[in-house]
C-alpha positions as CSV (number, residue, x, y, z in Angstrom):
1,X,18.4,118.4,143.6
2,X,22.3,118.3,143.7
3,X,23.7,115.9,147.1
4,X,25.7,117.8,149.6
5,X,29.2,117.3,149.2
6,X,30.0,115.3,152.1
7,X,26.7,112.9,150.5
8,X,29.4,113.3,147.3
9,X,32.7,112.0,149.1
10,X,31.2,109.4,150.9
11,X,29.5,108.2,147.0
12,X,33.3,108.7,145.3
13,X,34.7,106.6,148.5
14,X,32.2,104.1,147.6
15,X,33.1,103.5,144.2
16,X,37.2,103.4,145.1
17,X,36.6,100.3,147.2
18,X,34.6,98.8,144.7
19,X,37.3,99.5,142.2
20,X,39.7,98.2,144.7
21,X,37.7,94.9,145.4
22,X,37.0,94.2,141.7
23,X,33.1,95.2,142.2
24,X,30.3,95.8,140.2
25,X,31.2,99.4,138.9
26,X,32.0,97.9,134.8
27,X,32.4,94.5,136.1
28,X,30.6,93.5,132.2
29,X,33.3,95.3,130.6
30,X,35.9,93.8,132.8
31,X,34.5,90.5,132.1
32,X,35.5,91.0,128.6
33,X,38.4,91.9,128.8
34,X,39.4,89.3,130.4
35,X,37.6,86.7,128.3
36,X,39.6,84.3,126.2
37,X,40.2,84.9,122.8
38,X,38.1,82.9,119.8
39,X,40.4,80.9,118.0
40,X,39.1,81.1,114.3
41,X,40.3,79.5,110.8
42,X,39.5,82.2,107.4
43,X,37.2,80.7,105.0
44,X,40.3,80.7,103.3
45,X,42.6,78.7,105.4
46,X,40.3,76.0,106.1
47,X,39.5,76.0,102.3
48,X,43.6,75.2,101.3
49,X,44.5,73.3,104.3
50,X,45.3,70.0,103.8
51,X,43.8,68.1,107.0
52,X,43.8,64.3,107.6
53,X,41.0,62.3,105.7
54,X,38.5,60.8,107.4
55,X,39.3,56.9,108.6
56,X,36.6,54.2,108.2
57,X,36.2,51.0,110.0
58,X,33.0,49.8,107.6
59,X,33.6,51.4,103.8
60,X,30.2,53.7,103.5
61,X,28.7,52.3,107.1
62,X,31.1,53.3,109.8
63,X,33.7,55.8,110.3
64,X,35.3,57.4,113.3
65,X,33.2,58.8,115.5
66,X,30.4,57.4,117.6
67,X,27.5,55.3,116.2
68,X,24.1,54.0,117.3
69,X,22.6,50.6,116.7
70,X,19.2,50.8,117.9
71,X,16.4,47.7,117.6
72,X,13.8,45.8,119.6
73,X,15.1,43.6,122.6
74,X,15.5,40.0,120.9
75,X,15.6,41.1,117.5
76,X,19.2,40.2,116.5
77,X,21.1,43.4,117.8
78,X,24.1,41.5,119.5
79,X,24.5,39.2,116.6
80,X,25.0,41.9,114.5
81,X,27.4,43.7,116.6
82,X,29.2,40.2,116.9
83,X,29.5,39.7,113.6
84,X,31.0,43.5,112.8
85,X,33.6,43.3,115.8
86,X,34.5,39.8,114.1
87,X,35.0,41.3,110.9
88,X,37.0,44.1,111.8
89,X,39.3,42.0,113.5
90,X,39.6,39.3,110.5
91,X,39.3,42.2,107.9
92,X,36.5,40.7,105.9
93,X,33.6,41.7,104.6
94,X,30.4,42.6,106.7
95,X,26.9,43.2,105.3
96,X,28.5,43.3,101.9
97,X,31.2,46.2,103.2
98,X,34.7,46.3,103.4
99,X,36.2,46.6,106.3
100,X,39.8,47.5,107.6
101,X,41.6,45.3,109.9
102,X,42.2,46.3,113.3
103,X,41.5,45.3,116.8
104,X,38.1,45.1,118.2
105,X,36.9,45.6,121.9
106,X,33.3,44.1,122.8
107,X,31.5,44.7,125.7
108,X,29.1,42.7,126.1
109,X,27.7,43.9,129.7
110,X,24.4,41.8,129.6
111,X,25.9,38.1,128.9
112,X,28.8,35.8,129.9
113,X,31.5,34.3,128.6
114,X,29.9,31.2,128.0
115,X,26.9,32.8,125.7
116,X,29.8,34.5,123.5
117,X,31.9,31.1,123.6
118,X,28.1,30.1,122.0
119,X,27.8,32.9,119.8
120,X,31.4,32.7,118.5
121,X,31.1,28.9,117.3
122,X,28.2,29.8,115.4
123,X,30.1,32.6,113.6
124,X,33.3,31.1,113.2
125,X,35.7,28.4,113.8
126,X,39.3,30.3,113.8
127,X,39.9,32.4,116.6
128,X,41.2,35.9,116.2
129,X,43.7,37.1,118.3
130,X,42.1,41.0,117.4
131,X,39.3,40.4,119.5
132,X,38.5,41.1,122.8
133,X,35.7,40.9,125.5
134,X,34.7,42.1,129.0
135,X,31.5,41.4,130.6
136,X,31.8,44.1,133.3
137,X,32.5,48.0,132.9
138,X,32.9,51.2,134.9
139,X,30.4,53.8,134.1
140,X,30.0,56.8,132.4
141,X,32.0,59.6,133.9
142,X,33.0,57.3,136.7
143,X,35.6,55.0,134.8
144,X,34.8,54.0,131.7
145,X,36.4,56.2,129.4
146,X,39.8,55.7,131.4
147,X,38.9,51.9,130.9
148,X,39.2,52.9,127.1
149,X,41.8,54.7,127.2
150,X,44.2,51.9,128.5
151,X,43.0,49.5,126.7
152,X,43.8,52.0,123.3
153,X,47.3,52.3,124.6
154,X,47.3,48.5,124.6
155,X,46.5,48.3,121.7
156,X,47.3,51.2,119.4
157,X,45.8,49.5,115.9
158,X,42.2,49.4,117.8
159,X,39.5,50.4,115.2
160,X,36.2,49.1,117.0
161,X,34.8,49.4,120.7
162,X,31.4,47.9,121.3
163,X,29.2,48.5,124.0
164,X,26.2,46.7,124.5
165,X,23.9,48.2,125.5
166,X,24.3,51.5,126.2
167,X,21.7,51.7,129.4
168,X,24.3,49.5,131.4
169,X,27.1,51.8,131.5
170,X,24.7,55.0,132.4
171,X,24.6,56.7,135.0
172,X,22.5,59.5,135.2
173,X,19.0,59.0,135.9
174,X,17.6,61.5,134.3
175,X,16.7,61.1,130.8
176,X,16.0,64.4,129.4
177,X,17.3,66.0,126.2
178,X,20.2,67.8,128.4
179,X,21.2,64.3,130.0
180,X,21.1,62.2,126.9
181,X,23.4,65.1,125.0
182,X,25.8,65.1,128.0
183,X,26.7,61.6,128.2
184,X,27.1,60.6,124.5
185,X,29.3,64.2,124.3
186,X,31.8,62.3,126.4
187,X,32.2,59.2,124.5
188,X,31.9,61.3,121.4
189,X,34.9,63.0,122.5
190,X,36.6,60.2,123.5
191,X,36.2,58.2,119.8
192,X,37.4,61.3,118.1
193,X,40.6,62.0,120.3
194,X,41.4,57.9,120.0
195,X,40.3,58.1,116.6
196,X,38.0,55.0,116.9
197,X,34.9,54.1,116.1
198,X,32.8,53.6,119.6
199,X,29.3,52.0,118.5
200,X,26.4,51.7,120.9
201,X,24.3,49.1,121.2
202,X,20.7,50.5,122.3
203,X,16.7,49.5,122.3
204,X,13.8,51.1,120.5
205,X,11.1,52.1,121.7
206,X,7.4,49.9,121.7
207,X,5.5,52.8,119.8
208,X,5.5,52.6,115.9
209,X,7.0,55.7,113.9
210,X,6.8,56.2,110.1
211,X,10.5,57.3,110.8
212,X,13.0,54.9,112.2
213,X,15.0,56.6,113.8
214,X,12.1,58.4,115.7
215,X,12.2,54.8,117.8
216,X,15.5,55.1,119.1
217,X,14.7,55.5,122.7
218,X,15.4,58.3,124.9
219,X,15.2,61.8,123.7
220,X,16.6,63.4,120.7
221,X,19.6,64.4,122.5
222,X,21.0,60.6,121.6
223,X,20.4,60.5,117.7
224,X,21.5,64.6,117.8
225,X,25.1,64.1,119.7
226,X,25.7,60.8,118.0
227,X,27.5,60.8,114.3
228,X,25.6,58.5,112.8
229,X,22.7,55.7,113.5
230,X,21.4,52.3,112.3
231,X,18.0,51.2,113.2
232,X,16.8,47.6,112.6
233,X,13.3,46.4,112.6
234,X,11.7,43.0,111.5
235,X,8.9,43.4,109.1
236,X,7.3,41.0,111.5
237,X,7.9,40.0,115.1
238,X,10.1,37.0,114.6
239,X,10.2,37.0,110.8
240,X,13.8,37.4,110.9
241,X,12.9,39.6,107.7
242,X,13.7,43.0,108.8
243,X,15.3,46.5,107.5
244,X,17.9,48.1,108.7
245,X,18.2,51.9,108.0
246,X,21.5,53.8,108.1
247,X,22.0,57.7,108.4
248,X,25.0,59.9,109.3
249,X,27.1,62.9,108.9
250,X,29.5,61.1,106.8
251,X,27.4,58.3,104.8
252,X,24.6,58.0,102.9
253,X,21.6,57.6,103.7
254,X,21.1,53.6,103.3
255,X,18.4,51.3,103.6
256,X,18.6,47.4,103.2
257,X,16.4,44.7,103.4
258,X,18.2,41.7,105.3
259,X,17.6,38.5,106.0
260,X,18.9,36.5,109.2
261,X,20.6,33.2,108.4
262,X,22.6,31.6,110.2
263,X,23.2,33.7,112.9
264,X,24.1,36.4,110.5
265,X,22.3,39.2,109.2
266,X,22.7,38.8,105.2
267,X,22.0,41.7,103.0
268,X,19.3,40.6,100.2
269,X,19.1,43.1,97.6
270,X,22.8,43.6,95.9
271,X,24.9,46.7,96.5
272,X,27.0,47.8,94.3
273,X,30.6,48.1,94.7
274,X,32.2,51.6,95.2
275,X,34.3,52.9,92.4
276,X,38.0,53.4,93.2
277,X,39.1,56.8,94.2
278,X,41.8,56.9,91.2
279,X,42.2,60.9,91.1
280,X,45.6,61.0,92.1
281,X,46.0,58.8,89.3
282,X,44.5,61.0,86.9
283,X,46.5,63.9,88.4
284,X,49.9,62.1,88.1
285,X,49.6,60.5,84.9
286,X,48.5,64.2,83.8
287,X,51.3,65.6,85.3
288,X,54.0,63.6,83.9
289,X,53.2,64.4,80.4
290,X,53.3,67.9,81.1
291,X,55.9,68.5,83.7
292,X,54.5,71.5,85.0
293,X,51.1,73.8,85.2
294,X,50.6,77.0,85.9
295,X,46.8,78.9,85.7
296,X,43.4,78.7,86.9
297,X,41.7,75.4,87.9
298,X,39.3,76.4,84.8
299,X,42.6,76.3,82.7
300,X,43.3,72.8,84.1
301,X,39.7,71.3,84.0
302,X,39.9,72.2,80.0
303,X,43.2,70.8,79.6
304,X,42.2,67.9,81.2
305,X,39.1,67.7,79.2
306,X,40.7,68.3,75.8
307,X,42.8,65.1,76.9
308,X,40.5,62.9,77.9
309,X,37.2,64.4,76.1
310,X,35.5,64.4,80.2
311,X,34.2,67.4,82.2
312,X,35.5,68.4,85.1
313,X,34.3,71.2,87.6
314,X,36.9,73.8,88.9
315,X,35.7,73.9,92.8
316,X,35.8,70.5,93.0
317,X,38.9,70.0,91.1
318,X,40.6,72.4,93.6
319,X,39.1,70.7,96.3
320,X,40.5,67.6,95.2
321,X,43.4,68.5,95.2
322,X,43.8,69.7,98.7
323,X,42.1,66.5,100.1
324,X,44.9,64.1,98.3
325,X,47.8,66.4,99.4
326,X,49.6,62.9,100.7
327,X,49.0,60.8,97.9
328,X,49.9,63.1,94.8
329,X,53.0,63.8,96.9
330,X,53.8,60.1,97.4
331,X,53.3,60.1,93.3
332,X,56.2,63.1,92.7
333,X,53.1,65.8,92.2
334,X,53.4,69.0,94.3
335,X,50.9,72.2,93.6
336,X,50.2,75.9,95.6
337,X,47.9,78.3,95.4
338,X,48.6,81.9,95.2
339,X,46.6,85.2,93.9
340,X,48.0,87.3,91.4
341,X,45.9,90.3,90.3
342,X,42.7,89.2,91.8
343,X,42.8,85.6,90.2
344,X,43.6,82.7,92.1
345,X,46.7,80.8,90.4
346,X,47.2,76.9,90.6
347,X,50.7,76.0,90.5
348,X,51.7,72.1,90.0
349,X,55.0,70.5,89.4
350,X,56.0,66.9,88.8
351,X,59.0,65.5,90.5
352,X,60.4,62.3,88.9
353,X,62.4,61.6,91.8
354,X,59.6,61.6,94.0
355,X,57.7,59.5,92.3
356,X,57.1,56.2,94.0
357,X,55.6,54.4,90.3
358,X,59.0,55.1,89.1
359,X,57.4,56.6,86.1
360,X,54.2,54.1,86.0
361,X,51.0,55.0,83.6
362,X,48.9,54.8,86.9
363,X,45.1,54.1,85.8
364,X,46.2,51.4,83.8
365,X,47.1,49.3,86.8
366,X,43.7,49.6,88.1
367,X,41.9,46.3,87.8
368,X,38.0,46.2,87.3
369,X,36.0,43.9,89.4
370,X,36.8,40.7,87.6
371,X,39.9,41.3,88.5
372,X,41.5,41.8,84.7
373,X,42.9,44.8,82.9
374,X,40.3,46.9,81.6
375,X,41.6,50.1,80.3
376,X,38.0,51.0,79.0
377,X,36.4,50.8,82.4
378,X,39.3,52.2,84.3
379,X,38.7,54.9,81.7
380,X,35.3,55.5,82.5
381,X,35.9,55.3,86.6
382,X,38.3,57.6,86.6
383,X,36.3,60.1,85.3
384,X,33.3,58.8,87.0
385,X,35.4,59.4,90.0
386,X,35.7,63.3,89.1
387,X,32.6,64.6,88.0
388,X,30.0,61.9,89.9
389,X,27.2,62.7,92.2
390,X,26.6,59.6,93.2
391,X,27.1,57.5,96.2
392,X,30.7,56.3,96.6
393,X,32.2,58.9,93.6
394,X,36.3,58.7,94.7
395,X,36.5,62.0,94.6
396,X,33.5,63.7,96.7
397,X,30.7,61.9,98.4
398,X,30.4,60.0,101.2
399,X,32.2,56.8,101.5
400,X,35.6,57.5,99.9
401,X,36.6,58.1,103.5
402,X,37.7,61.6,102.5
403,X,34.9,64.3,102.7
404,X,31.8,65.0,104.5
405,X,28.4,65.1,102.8
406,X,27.2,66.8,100.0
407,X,28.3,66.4,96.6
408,X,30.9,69.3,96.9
409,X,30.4,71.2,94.3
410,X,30.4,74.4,96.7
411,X,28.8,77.7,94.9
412,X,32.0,79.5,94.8
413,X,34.5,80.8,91.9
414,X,37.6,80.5,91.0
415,X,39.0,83.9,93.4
416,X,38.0,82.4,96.6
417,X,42.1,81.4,97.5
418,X,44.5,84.0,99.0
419,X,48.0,83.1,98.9
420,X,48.9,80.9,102.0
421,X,51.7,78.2,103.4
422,X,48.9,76.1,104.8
423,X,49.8,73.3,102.4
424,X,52.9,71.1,103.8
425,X,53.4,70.1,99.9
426,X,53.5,74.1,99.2
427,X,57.2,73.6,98.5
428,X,57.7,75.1,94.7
């Protein structure tokens, strides 16, 4: 049965003033309208852009970002984190791992200053002036992070913030999933706009897991926000035996048995060194012969394998390419990519006059780890560094400081490009 019409007017009037006052007649599909745009990057643009490579403070342990280091209370945790903030700021080795010299900021919320005068002299006997301490801190969300922040724009070559332990700058209560997530999201953010590494000192739990990092306490809201952890656990309560298991997003999974002596935590099994990343090398030395290339990366791979009898792999050739953008530019070598008919087309020119080796064979310069000429294993590490799976390959895996996991040989052919400007070096 139909309304009257007055029934009608007074309906229509109804709806104008909801119109009018932005009510709930299509208030969804006003909603959208109104809702900010995605901002999204092609497969292809992020594929040929040439972003900045990933920094490390450890080579293959720590990078930028924000790390865990999770044990038992009295098991060693604060000596370790000593002894890395100590490196770091003396540039030498830790655990067997290079490091990069920068300044260091440890807080170390649960001792004072006379326990790290007592810690130091047992480390060392030269002071560094790249080191600092504070005993006291602001929390979470209530300080903190602006603490950081000044002390960043102090100190603009800071690589390394400690906090230990993590439970005395909380402060939420609450230690659900959502909580955990929350609070390490904000130092997360922090370490990757300051583009430091922020590591967290934190306890495990009392109940045995077959996996480590299962220990870590709190939820899994901690080991899920942060980008990487390292968990370390005595074989036996006071041993000073223990292992200490490292995972990430960008390193490899790593496990070493370690040994506490003398007040340092001493890898015992032997890790080999990383290969040098000597692409650009191969690229430039490559380049200078030839002057100029023009034709699929499958053309270039056989050209490079009919010089130097070695196998290279077209995705990850291209990929290479893009990820070294600064240094083969530093060496006079520019390239683009463009499609013509279809096919993706490489394009790379050598520029003597931008060449900063004024002309140098490069890979010959390399020296091996003895520290003399070697122009047969420079030979082999070059190529190593091209077509390698394994841990530390220059050109690919984890620990070069210049790709995420995986060992980037991505399932896709040689028409994947579109022709774009993304490249800075896109200049021929």
């Amino acid at each position: 049965m139909n309304p009257p019409d007055s029934v009608k007017g007074i309906m229509h009037l109804q709806i104008a003033r909801n119109l009018k006052k932005g009510g709930c007649v299509n208030k969804n599909s006003k909603g959208r309208d109104n809702m900010k745009k995605l901002e999204t990057k092609s497969c292809e643009e992020i594929m040929s852009t040439a972003y900045k490579p990933l920094e490390y403070c450890v080579d293959g342990l720590l990078t930028q970002g924000l790390y865990i280091l999770a044990g038992a209370p009295k098991v060693g945790k604060s000596w370790l984190a000593l002894d890395i903030c100590l490196s770091v700021a003396k540039g030498e080795d830790v655990l067997k791992h290079q490091t990069h010299i920068g300044t260091a900021l440890y807080l170390c919320l649960e001792d004072s200053y006379n326990r790290i005068q007592n810690r130091l002299y047992e480390l060392t006997d030269e002071p560094t002036e790249n080191l600092y301490f504070a005993i006291m801190s602001e929390y979470l969300g209530n300080g903190l992070e602006s603490q950081i922040e000044k002390f960043k724009s102090e100190h603009p070559d800071t690589k390394l913030i400690v906090i230990d332990t993590l439970q005395m700058v909380r402060n939420e209560k609450d230690c659900g999933y959502g909580a955990d997530y929350k609070e390490l999201s904000v130092l997360k953010s922090l370490a990757d706009k300051l583009a430091i590494t922020i590591l967290l000192v934190h306890h495990t739990r009392k109940c045995y897991d077959s996996d480590p990092f299962n220990m870590i306490s709190g939820s899994t809201g901690i080991s899920g926000c942060v980008d990487g952890s390292m968990v370390l656990m005595e074989s036996k309560r006071g041993s000073r035996e223990a292992k200490l298991y490292c995972v990430g997003r960008d390193i490899e999974n790593q496990e070493y048995r370690v040994l506490f002596h003398e007040h340092r935590w001493t890898p015992c099994d032997e890790i080999e060194p990383t290969p040098p990343d000597i692409f650009s090398f191969a690229i430039h030395d490559f380049m200078m012969e030839q002057q100029s290339f023009i034709g699929s990366a499958t053309n270039l791979c056989d050209l490079l394998y009919q010089k130097f009898n070695r196998k290279y792999f077209p995705n990850r050739l291209s990929r290479d390419l893009i990820q070294h953008t600064d240094e083969l530019q530093h060496y006079g070598v520019l390239f683009n990519f463009r499609r013509s008919h279809g096919c993706r087309i490489l394009e790379l020119e050598y520029i003597a006059s931008g060449d900063s080796s004024d002309g140098r064979i490069l890979w010959v310069e390399v020296l091996d780890s003895t520290g003399t000429r070697n122009s047969e294993n420079v030979d082999s590490a070059l190529f190593e560094c091209g077509g390698s799976s394994e841990t530390g390959a220059g050109n690919s895996q984890k620990g070069d400081g210049r790709t995420a996991s995986g060992d980037g040989n991505f399932e896709m052919g040689d028409s994947n490009f579109i022709e774009t400007t993304a490249l800075p070096v896109s200049v021929l």
